[in-house]
DRENDO-1510 file (C-alpha; in Angstrom, 1 decimal, always signed):
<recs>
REC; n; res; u; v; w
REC; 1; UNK; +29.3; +4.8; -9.9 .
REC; 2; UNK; +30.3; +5.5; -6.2 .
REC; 3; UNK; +28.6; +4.7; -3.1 .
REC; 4; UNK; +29.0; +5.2; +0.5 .
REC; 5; UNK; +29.1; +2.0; +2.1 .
REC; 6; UNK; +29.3; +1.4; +6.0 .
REC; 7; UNK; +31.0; -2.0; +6.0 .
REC; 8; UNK; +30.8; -2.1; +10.1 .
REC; 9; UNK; +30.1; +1.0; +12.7 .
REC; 10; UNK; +31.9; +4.2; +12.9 .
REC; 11; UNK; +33.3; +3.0; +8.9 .
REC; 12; UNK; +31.9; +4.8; +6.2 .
REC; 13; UNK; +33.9; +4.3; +3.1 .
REC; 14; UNK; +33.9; +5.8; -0.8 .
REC; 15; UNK; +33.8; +2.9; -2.8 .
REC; 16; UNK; +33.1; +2.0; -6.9 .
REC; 17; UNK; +29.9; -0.1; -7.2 .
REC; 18; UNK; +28.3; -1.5; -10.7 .
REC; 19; UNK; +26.9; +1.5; -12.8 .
REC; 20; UNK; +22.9; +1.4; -12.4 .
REC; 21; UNK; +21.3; -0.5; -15.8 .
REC; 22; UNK; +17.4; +1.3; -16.2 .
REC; 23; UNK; +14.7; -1.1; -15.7 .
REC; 24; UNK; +10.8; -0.8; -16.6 .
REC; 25; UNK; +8.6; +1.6; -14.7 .
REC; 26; UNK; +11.9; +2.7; -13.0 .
REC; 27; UNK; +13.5; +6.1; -13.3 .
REC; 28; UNK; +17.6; +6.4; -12.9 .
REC; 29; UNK; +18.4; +9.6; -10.6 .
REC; 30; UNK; +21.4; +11.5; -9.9 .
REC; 31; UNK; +21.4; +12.6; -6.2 .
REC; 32; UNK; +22.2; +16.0; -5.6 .
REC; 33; UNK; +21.7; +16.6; -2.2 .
REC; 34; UNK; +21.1; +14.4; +0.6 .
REC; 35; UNK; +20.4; +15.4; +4.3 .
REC; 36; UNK; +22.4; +13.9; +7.2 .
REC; 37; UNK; +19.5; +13.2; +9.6 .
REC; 38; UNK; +19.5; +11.1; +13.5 .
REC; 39; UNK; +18.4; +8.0; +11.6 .
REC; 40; UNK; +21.7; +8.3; +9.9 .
REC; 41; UNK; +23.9; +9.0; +12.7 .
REC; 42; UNK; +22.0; +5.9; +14.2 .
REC; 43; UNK; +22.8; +3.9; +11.5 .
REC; 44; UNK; +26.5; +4.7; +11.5 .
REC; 45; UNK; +27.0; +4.6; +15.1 .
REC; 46; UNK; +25.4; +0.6; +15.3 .
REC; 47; UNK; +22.5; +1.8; +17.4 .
REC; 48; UNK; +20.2; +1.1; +14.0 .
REC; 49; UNK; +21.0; -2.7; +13.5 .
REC; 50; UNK; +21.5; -2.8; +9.7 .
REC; 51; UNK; +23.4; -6.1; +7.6 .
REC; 52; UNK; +27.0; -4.3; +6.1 .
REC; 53; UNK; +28.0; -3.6; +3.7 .
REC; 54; UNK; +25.0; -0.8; +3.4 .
REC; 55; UNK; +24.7; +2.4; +2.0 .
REC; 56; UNK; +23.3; +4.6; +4.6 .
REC; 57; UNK; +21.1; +8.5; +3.7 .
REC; 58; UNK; +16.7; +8.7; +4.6 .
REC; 59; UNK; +16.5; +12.1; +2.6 .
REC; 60; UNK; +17.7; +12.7; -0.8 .
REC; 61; UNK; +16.7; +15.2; -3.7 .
REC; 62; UNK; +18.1; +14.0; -7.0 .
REC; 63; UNK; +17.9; +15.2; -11.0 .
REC; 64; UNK; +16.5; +13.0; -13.3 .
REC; 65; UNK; +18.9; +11.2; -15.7 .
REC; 66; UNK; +16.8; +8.3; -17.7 .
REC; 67; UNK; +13.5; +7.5; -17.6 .
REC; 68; UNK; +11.5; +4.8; -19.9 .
REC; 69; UNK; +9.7; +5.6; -23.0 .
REC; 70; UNK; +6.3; +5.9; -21.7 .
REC; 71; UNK; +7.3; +7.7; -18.6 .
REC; 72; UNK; +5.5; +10.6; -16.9 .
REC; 73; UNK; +8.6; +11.6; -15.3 .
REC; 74; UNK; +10.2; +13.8; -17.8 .
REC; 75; UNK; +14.2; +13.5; -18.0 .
REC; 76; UNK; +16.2; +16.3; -16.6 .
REC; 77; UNK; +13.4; +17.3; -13.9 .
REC; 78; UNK; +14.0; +18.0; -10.0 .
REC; 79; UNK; +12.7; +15.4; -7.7 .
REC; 80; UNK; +12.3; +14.1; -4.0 .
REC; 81; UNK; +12.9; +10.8; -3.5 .
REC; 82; UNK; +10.6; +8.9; -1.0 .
REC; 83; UNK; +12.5; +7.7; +2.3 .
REC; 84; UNK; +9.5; +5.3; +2.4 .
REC; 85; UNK; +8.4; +2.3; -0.1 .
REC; 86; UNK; +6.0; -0.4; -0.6 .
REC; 87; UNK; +7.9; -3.6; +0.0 .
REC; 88; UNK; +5.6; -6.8; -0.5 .
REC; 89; UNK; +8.6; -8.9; +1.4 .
REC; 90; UNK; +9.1; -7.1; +4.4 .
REC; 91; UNK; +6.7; -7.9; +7.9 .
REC; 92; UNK; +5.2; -4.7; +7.3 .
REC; 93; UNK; +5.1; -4.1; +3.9 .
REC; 94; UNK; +7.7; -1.3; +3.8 .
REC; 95; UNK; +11.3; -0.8; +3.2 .
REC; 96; UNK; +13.0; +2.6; +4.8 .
REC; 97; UNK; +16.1; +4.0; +3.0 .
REC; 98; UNK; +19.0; +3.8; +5.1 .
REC; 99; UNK; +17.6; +1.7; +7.3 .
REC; 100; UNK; +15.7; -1.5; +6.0 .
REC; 101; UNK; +16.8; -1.0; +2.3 .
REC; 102; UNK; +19.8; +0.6; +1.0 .
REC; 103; UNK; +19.9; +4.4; +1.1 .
REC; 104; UNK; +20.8; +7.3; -0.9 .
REC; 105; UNK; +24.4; +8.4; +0.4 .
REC; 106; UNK; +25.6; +7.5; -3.3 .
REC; 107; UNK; +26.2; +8.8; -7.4 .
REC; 108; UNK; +22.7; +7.4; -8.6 .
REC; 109; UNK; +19.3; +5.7; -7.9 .
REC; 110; UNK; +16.8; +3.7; -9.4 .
REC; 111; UNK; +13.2; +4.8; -8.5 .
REC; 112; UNK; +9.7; +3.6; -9.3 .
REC; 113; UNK; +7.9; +5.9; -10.6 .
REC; 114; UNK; +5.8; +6.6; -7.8 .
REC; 115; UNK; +8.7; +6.7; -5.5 .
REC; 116; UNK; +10.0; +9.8; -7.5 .
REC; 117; UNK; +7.9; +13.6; -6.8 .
REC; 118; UNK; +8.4; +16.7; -9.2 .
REC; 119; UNK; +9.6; +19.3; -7.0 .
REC; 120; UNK; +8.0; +23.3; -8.4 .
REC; 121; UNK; +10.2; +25.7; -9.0 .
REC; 122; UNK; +9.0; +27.7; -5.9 .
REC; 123; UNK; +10.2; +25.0; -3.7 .
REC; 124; UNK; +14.0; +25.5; -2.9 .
REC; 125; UNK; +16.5; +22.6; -2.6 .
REC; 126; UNK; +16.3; +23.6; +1.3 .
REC; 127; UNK; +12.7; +24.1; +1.6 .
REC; 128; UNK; +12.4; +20.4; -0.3 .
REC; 129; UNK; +14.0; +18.8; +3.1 .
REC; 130; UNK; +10.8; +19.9; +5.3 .
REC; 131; UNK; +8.7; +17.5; +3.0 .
REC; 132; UNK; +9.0; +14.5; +5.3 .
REC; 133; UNK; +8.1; +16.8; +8.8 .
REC; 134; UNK; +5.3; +18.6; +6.7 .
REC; 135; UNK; +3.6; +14.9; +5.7 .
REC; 136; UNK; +3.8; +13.8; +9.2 .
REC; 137; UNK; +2.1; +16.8; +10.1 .
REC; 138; UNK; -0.5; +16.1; +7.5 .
REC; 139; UNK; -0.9; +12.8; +8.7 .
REC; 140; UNK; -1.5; +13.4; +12.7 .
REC; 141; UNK; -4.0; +16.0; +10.9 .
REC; 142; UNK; -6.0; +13.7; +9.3 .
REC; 143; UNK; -5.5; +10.9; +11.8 .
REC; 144; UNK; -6.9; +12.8; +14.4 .
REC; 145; UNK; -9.7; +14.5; +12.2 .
REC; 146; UNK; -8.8; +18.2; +14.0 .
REC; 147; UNK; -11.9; +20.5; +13.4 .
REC; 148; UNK; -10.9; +24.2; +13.2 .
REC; 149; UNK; -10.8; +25.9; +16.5 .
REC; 150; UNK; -9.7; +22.7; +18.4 .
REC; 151; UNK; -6.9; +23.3; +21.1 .
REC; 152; UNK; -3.9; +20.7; +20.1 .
REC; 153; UNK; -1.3; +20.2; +22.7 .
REC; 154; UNK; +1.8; +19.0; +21.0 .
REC; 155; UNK; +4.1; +17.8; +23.6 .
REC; 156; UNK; +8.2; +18.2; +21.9 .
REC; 157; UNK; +9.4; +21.2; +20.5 .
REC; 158; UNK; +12.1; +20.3; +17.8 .
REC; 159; UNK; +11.7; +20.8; +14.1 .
REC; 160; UNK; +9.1; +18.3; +13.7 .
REC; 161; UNK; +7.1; +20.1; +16.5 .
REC; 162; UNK; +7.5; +23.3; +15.2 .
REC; 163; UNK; +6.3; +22.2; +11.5 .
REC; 164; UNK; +3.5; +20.5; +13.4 .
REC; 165; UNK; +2.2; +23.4; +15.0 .
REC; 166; UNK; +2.6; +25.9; +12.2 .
REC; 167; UNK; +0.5; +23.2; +9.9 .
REC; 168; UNK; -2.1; +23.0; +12.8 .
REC; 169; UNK; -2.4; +27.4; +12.6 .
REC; 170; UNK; -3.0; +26.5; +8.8 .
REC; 171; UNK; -6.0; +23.9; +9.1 .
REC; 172; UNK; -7.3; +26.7; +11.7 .
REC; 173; UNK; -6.6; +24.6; +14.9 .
REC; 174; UNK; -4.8; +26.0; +18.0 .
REC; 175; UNK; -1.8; +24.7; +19.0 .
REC; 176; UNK; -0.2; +24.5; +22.6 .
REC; 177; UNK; +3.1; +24.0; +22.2 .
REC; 178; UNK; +5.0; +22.0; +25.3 .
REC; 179; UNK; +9.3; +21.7; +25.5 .
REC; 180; UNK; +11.5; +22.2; +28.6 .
REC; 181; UNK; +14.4; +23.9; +26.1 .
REC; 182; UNK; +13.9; +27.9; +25.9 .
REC; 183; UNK; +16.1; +28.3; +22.4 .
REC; 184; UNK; +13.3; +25.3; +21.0 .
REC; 185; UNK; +9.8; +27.9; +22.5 .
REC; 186; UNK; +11.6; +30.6; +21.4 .
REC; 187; UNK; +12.4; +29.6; +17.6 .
REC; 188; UNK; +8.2; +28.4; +17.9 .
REC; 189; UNK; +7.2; +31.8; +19.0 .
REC; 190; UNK; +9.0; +33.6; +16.3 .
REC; 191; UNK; +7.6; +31.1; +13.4 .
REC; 192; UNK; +4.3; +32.6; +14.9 .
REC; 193; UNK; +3.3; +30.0; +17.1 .
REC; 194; UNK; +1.5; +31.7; +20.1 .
REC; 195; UNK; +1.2; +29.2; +23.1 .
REC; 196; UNK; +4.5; +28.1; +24.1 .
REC; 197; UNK; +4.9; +26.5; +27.6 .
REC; 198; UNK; +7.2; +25.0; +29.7 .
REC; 199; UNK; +6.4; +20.7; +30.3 .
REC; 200; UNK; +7.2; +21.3; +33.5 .
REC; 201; UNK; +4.2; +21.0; +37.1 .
REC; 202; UNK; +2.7; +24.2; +35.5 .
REC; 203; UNK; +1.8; +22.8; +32.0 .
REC; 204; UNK; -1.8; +21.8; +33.0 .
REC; 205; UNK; -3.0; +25.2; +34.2 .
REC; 206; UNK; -1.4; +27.1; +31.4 .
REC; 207; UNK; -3.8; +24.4; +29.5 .
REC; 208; UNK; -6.2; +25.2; +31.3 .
REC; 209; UNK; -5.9; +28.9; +31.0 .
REC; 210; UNK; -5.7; +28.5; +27.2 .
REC; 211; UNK; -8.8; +26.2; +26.7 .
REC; 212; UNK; -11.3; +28.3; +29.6 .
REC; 213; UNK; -10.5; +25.0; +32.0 .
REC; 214; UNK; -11.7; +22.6; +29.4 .
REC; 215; UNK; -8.0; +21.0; +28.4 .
REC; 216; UNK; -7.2; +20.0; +24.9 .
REC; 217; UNK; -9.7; +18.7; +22.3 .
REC; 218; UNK; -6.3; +16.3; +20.8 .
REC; 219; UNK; -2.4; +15.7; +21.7 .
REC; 220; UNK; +0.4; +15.0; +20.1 .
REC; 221; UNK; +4.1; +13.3; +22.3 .
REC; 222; UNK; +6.9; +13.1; +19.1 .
REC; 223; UNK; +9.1; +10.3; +20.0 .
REC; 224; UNK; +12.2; +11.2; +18.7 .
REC; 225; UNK; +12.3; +14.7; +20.6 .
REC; 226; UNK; +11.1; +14.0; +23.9 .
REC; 227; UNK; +12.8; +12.3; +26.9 .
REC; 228; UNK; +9.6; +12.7; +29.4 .
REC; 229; UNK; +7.0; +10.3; +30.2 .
REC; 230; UNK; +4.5; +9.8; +27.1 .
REC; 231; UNK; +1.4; +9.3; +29.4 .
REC; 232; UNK; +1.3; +12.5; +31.2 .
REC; 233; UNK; -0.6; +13.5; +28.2 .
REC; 234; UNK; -3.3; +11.2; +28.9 .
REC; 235; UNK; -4.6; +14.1; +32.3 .
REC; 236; UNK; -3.9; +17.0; +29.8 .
REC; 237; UNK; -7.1; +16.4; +27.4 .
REC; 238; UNK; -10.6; +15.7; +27.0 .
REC; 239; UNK; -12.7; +12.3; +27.6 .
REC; 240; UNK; -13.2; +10.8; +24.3 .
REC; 241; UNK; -9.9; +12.8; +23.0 .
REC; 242; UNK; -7.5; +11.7; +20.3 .
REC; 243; UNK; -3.7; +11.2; +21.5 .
REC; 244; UNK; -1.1; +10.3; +18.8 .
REC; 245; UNK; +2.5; +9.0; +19.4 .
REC; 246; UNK; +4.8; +10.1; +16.4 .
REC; 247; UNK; +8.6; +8.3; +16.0 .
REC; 248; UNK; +10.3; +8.8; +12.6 .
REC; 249; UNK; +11.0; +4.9; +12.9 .
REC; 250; UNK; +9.9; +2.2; +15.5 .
REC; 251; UNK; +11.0; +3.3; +18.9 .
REC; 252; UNK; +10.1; +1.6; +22.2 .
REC; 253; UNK; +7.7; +3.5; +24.4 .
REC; 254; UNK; +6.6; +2.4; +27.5 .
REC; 255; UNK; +2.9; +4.4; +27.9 .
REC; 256; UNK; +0.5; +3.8; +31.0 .
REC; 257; UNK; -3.1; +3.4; +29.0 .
REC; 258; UNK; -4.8; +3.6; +32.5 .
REC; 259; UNK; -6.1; +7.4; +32.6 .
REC; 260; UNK; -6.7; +6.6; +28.3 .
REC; 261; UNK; -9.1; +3.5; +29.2 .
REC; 262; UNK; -10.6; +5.5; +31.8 .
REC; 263; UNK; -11.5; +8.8; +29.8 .
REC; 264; UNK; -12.1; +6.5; +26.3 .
REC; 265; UNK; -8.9; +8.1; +24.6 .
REC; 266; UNK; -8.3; +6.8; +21.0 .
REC; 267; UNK; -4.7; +6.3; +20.9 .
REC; 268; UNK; -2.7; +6.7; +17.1 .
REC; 269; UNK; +1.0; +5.6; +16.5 .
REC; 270; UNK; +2.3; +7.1; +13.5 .
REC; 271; UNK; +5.9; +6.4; +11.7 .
REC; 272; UNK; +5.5; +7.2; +8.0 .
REC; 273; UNK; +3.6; +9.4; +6.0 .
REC; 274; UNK; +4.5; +8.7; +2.5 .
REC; 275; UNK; +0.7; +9.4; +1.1 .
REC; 276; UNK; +1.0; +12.9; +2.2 .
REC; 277; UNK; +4.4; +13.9; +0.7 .
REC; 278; UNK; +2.6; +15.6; -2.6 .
REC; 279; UNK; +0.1; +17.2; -0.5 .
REC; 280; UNK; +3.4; +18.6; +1.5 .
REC; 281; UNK; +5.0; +19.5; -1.8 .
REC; 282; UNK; +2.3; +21.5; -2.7 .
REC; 283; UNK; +1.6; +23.3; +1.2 .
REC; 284; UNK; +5.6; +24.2; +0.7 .
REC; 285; UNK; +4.8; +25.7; -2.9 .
REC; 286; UNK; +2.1; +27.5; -1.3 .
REC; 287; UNK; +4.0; +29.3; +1.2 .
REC; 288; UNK; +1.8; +27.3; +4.3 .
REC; 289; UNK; +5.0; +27.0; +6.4 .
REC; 290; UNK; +7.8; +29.2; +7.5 .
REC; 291; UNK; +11.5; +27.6; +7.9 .
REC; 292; UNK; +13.7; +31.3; +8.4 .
REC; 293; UNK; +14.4; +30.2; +12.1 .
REC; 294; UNK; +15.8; +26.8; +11.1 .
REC; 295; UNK; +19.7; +26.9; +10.2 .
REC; 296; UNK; +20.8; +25.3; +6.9 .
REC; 297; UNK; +24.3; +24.3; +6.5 .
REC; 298; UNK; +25.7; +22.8; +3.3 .
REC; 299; UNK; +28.9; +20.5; +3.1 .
REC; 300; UNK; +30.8; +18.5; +0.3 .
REC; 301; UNK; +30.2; +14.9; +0.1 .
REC; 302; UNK; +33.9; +14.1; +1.4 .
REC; 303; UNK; +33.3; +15.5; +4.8 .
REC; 304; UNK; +30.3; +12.9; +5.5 .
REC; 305; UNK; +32.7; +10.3; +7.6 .
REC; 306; UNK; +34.0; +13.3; +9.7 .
REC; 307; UNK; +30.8; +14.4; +10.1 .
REC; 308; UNK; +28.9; +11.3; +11.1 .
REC; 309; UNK; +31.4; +10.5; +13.6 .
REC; 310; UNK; +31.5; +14.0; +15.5 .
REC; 311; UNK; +27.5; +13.5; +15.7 .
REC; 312; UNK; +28.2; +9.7; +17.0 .
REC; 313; UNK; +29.7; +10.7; +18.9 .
REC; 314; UNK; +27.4; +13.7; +20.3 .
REC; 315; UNK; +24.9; +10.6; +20.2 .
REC; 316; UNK; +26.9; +8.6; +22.2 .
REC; 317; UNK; +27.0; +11.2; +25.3 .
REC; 318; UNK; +23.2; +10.9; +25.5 .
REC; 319; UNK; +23.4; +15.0; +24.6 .
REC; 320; UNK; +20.5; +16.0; +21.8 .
REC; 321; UNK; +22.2; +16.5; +18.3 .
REC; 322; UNK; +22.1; +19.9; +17.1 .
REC; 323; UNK; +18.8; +21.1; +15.6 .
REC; 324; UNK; +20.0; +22.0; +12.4 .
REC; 325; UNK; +19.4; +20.8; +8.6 .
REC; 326; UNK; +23.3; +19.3; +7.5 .
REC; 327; UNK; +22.5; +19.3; +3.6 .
REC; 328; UNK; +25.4; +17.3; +1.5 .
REC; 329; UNK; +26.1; +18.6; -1.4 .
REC; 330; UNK; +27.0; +15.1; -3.9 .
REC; 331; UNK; +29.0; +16.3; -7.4 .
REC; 332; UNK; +26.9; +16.1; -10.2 .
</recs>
């Protein structure tokens, strides 16, 4: 079969590798379509520390090619493959693809079973690469037990925001949505997301005005889109309020707990959310969330190099990659 394997930085290369022999309770998949994501670019760019030669890719989709006899995964059916596994081995008992274990930027994977999630008919290829946003979502949910009617401030306004938010309207919650970029609040109000602010000296007012002076019954700072201090959430909500700090993967935040001690604030870290991926798959079935705003653009598997170095290199200027879903098409 053939792989992409990163042998050092900024060198991604096609290679062969030894064809994929099925095992028990493992299921052999053909990957189909893969999404380039900022872990990736991490990865490639040496900012993600990973031991070469290594195959990068978080998000894949795939088709089915062998299963075992006794299998409940039915050859020939369309799946999502989980970015996050149980690793008994590791520290903490996970392995991420593409970043602690060998990802999916290849021909073929083997998959336990439960690593491997029927995709419905009703849920696109595209729509299929909202899974992981839509089970983070689900996670800071439950996490943060919101009650319907409670004011959530989520403080980032990328795709993971916006997902966040929508999912909050869903459960009946109100979100306040916080970013200092105008084309981010603007995509959030036209996936129906009402309260979009500025996080600028005005933010805690326009909470106010939303709540009836009482600030926010939760909030929510996402790591990986935010560049502002994570503790100015801390004045923004209730004594005895729920805060959550969401990163795709670990990320170093410096966060001053003194206002949180003060006002009893239960402070969450979440960075996976791989027990709510079939509750996603079925909100996506159901219609729950809206992706029309987002911009989809496919590409053949040769152009990954060339395209993991122009965002490298976007990466390396400290400028935000674009907020866009780069799907790679892989020849089945």
């Amino acid at each position: 079969m053939k792989i992409w394997q990163l042998t050092y930085p900024h060198n991604l290369q096609h290679v062969n590798a030894p064809d994929l022999k099925l095992t028990e309770d493992k299921v052999k998949v053909k990957i189909t379509k893969a999404l380039l994501s900022e872990s990736d670019v991490a990865v490639y760019s040496g900012a993600i520390k990973v031991r070469p030669p290594f195959i990068p890719g978080r998000f894949a989709i795939g088709q089915v090619t062998e299963t075992g006899e006794d299998s409940f995964i039915r050859k020939g059916e369309r799946v999502y493959l989980a970015g996050t596994t149980e690793d008994e081995c590791s520290p903490d008992g996970l392995k991420i693809a593409g970043e602690t274990a060998d990802g999916f930027y290849r021909d073929f994977v083997l998959a336990g079973v439960d690593d491997v999630y029927p995709l419905p008919n009703s849920v696109t290829d595209e729509a299929a690469f909202l899974i992981d946003a839509i089970a983070l979502a689900e996670h800071v949910v439950d996490e943060m037990h919101v009650d319907v009617g409670q004011h959530v401030l989520v403080l980032g306004g990328g795709l993971y925001g916006n997902i966040l938010c929508q999912i909050l309207i869903y459960h009946r919650a109100v979100p306040i949505l916080a970013d200092n970029n105008a084309e981010r609040l603007a995509r959030a109000k036209r996936s129906g997301i009402y309260y979009t602010f500025p996080n600028d000296d005005t933010l805690k007012q326009n909470v106010l005005n939303v709540t009836g002076g009482k600030l926010a019954d939760a909030a929510v700072y996402l790591a990986f889109a935010n560049r502002c201090e994570p503790s100015v959430l801390f004045p923004l909500v209730k004594r005895d309020a729920y805060v959550s700090f969401c990163s795709l993967t670990g990320k170093p935040l410096h966060v001053n707990l003194e206002y949180a001690l003060k006002n009893n604030v239960t402070v969450k870290g979440i960075t996976e959310s791989r027990e709510f991926v079939s509750t996603a798959i079925n909100l996506l079935a159901n219609k729950a969330v809206t992706f029309s705003e987002f911009t989809f653009r496919s590409y053949r598997e040769e152009e990954l190099p060339t395209l993991l170095e122009n965002y490298a290199n976007v990466y390396a200027s400290g400028a935000p990659l674009p907020e866009q879903f780069d799907v790679v098409k892989f020849i089945f």
